[in-house]
PDB file with one MODEL, atoms N, CA, C and O in Angstrom:
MODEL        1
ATOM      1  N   UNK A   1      24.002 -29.766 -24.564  1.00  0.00           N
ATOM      2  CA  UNK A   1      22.818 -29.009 -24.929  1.00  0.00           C
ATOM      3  C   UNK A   1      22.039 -29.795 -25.981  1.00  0.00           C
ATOM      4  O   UNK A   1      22.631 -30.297 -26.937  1.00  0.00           O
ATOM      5  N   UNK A   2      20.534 -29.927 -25.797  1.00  0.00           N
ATOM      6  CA  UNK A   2      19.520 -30.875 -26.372  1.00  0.00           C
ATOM      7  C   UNK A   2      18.913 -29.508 -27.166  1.00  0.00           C
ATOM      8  O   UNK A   2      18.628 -28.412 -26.683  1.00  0.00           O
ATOM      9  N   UNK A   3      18.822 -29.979 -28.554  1.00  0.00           N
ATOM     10  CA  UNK A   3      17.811 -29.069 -29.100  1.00  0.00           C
ATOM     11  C   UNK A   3      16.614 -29.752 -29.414  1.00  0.00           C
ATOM     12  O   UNK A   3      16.530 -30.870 -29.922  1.00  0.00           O
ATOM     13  N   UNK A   4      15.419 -28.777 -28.976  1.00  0.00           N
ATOM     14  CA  UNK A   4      14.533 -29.653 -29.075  1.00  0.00           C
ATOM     15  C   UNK A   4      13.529 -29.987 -30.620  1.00  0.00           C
ATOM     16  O   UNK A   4      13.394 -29.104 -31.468  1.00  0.00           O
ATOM     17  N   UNK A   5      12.941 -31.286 -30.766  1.00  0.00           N
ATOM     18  CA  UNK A   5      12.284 -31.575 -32.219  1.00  0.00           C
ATOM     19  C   UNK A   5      10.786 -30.973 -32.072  1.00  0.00           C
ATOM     20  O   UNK A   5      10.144 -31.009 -31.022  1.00  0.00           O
ATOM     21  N   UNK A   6      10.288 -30.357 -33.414  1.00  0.00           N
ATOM     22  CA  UNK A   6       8.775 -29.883 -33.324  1.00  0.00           C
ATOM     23  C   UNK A   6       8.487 -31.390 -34.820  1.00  0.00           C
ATOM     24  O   UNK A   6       9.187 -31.808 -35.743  1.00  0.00           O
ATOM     25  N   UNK A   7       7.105 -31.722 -34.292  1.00  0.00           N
ATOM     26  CA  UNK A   7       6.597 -32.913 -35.137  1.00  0.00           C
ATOM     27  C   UNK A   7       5.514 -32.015 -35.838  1.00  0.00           C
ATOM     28  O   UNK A   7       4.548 -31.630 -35.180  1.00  0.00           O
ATOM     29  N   UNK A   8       5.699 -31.575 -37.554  1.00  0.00           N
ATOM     30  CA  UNK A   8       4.319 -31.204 -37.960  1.00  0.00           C
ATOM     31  C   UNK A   8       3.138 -32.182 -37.983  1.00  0.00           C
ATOM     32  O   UNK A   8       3.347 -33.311 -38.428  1.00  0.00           O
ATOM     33  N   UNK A   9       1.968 -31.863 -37.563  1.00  0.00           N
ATOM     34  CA  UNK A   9       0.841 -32.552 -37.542  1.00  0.00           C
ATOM     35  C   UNK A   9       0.253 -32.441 -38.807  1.00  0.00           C
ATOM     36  O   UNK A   9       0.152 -33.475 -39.468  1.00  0.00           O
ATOM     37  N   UNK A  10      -0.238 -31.170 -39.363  1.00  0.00           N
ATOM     38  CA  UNK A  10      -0.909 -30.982 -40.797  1.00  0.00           C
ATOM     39  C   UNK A  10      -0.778 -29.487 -41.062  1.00  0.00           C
ATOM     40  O   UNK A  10      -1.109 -28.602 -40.273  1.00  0.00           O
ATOM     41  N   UNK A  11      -0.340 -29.349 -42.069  1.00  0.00           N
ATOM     42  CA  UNK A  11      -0.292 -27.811 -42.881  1.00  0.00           C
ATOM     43  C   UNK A  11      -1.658 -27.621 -43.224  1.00  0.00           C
ATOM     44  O   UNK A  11      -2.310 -28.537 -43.724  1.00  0.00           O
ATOM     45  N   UNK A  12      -2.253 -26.233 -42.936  1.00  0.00           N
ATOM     46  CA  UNK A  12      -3.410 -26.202 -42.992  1.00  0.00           C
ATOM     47  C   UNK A  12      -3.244 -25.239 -44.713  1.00  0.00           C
ATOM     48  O   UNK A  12      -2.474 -24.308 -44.946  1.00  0.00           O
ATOM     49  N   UNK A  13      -4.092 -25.780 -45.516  1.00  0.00           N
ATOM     50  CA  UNK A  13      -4.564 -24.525 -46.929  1.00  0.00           C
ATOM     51  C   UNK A  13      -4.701 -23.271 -46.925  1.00  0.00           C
ATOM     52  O   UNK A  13      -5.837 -22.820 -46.784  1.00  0.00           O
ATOM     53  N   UNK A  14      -3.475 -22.298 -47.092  1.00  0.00           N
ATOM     54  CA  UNK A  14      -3.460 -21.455 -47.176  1.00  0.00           C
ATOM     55  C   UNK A  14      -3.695 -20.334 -48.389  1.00  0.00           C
ATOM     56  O   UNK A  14      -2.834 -20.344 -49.269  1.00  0.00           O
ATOM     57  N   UNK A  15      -4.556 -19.568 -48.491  1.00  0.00           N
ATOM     58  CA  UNK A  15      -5.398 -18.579 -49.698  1.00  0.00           C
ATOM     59  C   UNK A  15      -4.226 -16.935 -48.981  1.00  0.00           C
ATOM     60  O   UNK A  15      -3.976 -16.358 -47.923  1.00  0.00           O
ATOM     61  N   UNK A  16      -3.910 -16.879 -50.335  1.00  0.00           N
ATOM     62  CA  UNK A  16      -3.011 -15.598 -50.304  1.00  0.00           C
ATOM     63  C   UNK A  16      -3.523 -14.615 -51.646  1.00  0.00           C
ATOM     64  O   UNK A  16      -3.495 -14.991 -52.818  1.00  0.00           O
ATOM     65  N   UNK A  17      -3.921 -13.472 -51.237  1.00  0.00           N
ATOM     66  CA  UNK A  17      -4.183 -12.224 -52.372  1.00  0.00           C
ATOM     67  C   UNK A  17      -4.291 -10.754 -51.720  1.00  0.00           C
ATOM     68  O   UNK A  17      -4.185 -10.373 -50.554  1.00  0.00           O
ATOM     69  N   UNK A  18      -4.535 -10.104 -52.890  1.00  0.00           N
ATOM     70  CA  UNK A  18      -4.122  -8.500 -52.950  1.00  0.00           C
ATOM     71  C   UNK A  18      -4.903  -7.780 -52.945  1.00  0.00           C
ATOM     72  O   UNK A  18      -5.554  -8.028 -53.960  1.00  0.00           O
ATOM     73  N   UNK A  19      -5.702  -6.287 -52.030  1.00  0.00           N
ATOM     74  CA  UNK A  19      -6.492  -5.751 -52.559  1.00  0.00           C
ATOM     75  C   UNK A  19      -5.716  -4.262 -52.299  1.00  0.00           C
ATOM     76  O   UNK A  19      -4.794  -3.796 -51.629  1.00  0.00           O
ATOM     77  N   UNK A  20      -6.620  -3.888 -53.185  1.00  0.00           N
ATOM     78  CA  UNK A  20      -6.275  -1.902 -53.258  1.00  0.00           C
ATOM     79  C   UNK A  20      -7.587  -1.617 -52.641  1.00  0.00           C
ATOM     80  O   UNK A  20      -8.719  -2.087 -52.753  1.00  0.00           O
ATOM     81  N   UNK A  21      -6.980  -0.595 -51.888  1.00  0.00           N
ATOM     82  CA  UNK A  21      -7.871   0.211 -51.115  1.00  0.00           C
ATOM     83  C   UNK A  21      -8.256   1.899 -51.840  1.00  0.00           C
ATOM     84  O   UNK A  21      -7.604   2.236 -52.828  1.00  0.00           O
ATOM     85  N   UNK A  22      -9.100   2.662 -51.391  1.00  0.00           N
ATOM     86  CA  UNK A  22      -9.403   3.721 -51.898  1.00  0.00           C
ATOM     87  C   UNK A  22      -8.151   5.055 -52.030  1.00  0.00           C
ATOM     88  O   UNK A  22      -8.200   5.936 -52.888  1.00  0.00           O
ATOM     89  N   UNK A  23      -7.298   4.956 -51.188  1.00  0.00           N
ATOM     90  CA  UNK A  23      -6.177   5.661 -51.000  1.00  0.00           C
ATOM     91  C   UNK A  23      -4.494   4.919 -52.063  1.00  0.00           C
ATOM     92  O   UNK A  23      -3.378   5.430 -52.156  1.00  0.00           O
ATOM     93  N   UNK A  24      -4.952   3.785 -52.591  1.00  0.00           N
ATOM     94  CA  UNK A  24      -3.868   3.348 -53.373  1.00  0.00           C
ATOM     95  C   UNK A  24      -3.038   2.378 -53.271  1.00  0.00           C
ATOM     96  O   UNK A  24      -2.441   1.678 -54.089  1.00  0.00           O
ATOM     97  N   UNK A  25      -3.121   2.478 -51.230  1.00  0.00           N
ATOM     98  CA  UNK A  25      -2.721   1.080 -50.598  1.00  0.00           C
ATOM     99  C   UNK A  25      -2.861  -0.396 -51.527  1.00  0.00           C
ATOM    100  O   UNK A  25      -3.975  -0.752 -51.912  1.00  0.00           O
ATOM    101  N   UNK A  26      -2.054  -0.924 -51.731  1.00  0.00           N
ATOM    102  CA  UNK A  26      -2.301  -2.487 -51.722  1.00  0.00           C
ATOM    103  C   UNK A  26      -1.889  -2.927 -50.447  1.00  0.00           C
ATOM    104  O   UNK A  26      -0.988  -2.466 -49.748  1.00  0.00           O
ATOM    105  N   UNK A  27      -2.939  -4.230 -50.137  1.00  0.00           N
ATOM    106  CA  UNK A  27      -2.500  -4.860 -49.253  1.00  0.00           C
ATOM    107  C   UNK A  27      -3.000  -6.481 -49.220  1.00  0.00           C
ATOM    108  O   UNK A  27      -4.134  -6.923 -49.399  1.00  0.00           O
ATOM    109  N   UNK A  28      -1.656  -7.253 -48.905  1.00  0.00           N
ATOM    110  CA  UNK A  28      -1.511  -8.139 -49.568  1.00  0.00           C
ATOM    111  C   UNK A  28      -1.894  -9.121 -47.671  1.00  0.00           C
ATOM    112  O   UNK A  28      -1.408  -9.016 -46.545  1.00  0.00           O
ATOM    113  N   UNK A  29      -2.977  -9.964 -48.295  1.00  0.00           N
ATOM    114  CA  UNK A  29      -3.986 -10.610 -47.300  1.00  0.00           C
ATOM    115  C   UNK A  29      -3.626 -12.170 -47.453  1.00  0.00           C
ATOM    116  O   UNK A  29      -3.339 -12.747 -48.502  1.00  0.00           O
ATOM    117  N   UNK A  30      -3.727 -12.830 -45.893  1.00  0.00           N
ATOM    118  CA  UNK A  30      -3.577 -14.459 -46.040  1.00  0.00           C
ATOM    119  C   UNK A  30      -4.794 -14.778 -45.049  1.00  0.00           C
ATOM    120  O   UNK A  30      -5.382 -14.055 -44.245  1.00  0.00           O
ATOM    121  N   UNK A  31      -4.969 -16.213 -45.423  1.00  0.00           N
ATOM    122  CA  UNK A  31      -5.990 -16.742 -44.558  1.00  0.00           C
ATOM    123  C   UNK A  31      -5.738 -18.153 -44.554  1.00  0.00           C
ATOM    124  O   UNK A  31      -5.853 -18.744 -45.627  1.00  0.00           O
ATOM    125  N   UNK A  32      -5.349 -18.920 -43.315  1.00  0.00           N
ATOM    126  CA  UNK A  32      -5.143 -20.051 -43.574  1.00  0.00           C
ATOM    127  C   UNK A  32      -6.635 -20.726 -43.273  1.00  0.00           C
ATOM    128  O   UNK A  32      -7.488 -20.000 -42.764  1.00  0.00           O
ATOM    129  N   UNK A  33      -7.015 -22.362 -43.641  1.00  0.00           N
ATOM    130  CA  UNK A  33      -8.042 -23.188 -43.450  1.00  0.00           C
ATOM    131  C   UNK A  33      -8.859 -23.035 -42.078  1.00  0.00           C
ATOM    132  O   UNK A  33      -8.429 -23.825 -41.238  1.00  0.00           O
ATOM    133  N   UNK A  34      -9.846 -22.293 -41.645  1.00  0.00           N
ATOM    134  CA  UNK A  34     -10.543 -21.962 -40.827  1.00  0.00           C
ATOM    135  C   UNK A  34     -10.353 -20.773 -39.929  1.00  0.00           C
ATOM    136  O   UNK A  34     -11.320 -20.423 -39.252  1.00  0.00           O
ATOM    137  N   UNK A  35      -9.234 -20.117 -39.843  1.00  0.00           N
ATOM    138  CA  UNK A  35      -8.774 -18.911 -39.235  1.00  0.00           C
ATOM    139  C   UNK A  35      -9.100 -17.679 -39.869  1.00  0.00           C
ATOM    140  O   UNK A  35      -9.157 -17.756 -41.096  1.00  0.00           O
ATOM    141  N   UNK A  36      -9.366 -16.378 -39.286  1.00  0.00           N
ATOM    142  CA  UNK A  36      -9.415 -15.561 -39.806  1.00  0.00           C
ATOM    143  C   UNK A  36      -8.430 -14.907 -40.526  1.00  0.00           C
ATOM    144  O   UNK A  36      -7.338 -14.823 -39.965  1.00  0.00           O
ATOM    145  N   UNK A  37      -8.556 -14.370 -41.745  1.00  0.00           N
ATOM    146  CA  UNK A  37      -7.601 -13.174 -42.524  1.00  0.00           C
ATOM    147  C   UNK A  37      -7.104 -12.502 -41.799  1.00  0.00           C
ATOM    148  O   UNK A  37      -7.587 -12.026 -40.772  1.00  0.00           O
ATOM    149  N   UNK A  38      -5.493 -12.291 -42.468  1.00  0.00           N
ATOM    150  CA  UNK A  38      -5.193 -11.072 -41.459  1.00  0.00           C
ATOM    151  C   UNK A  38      -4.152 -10.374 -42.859  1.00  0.00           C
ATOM    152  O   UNK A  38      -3.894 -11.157 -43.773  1.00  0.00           O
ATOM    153  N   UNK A  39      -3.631  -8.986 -42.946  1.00  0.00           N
ATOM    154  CA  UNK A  39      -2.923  -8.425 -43.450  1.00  0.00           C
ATOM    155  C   UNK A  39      -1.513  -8.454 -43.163  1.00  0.00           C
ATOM    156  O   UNK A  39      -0.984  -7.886 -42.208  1.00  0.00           O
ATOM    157  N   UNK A  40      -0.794  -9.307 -44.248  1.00  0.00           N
ATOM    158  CA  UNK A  40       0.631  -9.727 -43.628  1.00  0.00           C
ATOM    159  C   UNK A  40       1.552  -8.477 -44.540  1.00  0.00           C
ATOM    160  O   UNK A  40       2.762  -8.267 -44.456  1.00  0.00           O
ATOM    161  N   UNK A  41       0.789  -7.932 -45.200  1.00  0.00           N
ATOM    162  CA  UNK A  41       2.149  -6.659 -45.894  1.00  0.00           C
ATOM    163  C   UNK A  41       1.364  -5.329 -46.683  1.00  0.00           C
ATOM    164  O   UNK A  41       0.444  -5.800 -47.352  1.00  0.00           O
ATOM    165  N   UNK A  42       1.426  -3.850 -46.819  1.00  0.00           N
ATOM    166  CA  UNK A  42       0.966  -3.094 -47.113  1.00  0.00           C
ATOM    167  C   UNK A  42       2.173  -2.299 -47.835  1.00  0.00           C
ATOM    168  O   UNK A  42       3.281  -2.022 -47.377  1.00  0.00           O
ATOM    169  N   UNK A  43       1.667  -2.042 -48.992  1.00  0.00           N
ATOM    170  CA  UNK A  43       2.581  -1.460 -50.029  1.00  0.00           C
ATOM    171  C   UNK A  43       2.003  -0.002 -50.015  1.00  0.00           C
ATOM    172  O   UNK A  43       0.791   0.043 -50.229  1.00  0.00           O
ATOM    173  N   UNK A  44       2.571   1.086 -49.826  1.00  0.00           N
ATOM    174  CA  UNK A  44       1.447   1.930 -49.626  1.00  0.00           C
ATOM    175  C   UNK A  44       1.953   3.155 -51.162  1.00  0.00           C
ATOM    176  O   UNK A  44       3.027   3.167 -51.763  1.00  0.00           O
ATOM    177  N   UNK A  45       1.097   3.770 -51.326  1.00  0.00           N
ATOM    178  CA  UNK A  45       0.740   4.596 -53.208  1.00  0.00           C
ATOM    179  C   UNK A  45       1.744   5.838 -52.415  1.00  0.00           C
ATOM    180  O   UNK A  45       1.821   6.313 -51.282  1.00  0.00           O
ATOM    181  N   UNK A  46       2.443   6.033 -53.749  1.00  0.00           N
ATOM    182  CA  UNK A  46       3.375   7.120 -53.333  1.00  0.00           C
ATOM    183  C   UNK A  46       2.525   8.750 -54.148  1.00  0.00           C
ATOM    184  O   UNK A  46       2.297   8.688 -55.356  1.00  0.00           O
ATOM    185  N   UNK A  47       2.294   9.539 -53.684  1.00  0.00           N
ATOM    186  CA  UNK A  47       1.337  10.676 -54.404  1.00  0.00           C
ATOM    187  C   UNK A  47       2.576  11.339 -55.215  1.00  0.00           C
ATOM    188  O   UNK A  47       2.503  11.777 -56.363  1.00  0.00           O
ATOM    189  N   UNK A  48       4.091  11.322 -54.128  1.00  0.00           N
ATOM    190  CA  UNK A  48       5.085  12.550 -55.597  1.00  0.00           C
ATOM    191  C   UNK A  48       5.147  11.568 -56.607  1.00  0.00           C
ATOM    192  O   UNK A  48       5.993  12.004 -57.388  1.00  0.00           O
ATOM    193  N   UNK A  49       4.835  10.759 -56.929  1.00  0.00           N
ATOM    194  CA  UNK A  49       4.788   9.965 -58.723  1.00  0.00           C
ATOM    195  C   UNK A  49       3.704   9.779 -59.285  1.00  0.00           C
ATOM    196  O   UNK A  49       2.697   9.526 -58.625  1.00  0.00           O
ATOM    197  N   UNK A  50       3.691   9.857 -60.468  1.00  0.00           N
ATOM    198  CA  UNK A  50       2.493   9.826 -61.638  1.00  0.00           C
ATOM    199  C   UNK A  50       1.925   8.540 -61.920  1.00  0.00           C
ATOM    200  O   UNK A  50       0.750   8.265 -62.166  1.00  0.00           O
ATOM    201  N   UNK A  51       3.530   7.342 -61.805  1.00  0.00           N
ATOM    202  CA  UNK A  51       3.132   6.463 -61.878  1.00  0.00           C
ATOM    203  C   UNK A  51       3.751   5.349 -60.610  1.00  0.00           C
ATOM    204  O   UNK A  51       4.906   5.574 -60.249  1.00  0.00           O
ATOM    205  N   UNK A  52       3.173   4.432 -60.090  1.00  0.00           N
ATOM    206  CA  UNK A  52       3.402   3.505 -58.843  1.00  0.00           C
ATOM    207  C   UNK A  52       2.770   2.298 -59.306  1.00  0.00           C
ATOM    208  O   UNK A  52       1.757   1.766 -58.854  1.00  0.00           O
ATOM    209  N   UNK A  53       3.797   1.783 -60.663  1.00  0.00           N
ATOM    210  CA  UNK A  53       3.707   0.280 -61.182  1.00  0.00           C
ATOM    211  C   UNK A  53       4.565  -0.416 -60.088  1.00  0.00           C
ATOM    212  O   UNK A  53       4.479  -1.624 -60.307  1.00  0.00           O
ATOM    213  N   UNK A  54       5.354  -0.186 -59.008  1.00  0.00           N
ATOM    214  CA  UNK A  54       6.604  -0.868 -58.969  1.00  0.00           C
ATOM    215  C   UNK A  54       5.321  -1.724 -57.905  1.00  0.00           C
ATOM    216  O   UNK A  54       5.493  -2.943 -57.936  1.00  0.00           O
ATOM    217  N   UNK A  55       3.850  -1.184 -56.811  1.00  0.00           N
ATOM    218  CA  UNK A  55       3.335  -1.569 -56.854  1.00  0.00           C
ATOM    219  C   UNK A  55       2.596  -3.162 -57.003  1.00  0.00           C
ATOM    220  O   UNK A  55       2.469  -4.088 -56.202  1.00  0.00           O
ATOM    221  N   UNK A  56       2.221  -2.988 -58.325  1.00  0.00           N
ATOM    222  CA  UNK A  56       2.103  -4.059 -58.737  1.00  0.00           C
ATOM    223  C   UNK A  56       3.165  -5.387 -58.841  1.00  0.00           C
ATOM    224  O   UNK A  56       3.131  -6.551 -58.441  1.00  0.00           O
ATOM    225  N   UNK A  57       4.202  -4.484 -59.664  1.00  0.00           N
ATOM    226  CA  UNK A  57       5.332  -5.744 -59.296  1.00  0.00           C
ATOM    227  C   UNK A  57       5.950  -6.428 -58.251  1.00  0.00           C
ATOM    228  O   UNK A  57       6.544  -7.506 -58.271  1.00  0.00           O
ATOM    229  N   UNK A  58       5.677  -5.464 -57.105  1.00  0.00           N
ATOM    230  CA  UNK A  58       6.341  -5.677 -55.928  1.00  0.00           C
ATOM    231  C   UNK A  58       5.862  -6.899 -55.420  1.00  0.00           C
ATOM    232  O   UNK A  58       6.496  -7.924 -55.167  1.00  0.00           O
ATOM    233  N   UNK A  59       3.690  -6.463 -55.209  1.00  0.00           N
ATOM    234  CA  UNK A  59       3.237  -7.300 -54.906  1.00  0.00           C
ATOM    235  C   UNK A  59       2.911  -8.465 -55.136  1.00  0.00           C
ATOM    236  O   UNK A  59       2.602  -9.338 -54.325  1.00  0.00           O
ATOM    237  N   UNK A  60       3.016  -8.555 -57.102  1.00  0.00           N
ATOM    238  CA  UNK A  60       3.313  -9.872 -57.408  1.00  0.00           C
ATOM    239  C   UNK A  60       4.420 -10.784 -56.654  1.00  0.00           C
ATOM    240  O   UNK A  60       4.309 -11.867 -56.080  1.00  0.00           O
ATOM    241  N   UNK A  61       5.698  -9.807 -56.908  1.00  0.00           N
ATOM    242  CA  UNK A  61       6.876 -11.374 -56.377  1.00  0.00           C
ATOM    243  C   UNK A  61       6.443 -11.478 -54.727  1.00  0.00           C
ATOM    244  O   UNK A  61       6.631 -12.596 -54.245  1.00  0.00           O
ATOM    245  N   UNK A  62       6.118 -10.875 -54.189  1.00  0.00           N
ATOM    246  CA  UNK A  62       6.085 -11.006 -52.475  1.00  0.00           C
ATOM    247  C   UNK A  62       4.732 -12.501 -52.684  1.00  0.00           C
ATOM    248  O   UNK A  62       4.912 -13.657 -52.300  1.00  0.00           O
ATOM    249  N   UNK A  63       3.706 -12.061 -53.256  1.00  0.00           N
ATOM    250  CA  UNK A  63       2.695 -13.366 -53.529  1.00  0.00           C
ATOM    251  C   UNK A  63       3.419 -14.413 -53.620  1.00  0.00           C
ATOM    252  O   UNK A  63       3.111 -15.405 -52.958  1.00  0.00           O
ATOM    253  N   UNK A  64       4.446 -14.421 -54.389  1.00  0.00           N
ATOM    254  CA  UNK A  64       4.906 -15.656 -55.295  1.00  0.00           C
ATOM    255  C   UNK A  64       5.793 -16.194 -53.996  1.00  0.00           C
ATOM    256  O   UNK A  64       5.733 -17.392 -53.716  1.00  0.00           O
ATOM    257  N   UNK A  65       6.681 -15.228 -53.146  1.00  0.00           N
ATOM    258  CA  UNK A  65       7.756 -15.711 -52.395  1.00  0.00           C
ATOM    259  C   UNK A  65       7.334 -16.798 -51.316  1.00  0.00           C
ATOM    260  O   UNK A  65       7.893 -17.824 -50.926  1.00  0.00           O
ATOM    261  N   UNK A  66       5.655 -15.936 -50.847  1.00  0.00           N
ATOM    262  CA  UNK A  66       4.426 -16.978 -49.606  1.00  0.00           C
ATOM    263  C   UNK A  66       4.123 -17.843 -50.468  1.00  0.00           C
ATOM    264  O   UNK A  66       3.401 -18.583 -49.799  1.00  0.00           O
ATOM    265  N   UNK A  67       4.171 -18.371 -51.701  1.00  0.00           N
ATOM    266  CA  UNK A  67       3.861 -19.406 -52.244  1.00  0.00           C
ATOM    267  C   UNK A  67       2.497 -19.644 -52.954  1.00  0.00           C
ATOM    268  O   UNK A  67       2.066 -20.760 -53.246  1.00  0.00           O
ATOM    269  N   UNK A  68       1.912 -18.541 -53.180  1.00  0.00           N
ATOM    270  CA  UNK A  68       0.847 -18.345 -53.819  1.00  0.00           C
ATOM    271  C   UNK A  68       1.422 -18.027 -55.323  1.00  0.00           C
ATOM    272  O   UNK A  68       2.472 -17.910 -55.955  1.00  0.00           O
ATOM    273  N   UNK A  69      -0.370 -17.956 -55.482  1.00  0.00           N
ATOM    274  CA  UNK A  69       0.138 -17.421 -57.220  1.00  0.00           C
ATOM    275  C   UNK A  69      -1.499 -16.600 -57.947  1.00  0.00           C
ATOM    276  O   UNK A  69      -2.689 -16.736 -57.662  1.00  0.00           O
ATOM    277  N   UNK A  70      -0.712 -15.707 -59.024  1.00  0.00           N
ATOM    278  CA  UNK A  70      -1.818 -15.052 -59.825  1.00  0.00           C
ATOM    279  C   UNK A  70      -2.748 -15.298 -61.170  1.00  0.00           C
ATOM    280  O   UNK A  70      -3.591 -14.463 -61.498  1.00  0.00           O
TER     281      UNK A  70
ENDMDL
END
């Protein structure tokens, strides 16, 4: 059994960030070098809590894990 080789040609520049939506959603957006955006993760606002920092933190390390940064 042959496994087969993939040759990268070029990694294209990839832009990674976060927006909140009107309902509380974050959602955490990529776009590589000429392709359209697409939504790779949605953290969504929990209403039984007062507070939904974890949120923010969450979406920081998930940024950081795709290799972006804030």
């Amino acid at each position: 059994m042959t496994i087969p080789t993939v040759e990268i040609v070029k990694i294209l520049p990839t832009k990674i960030w976060k927006e909140k939506d009107m309902f509380g959603t974050v959602h955490i957006k990529m776009q590589h070098e000429g392709m359209d955006e697409f939504t790779i993760c949605n953290i969504y606002y929990n209403y039984a809590y007062t507070s939904n920092s974890h949120q923010e933190q969450l979406s920081s390390e998930i940024i950081k894990l795709l290799g972006g940064s804030e």
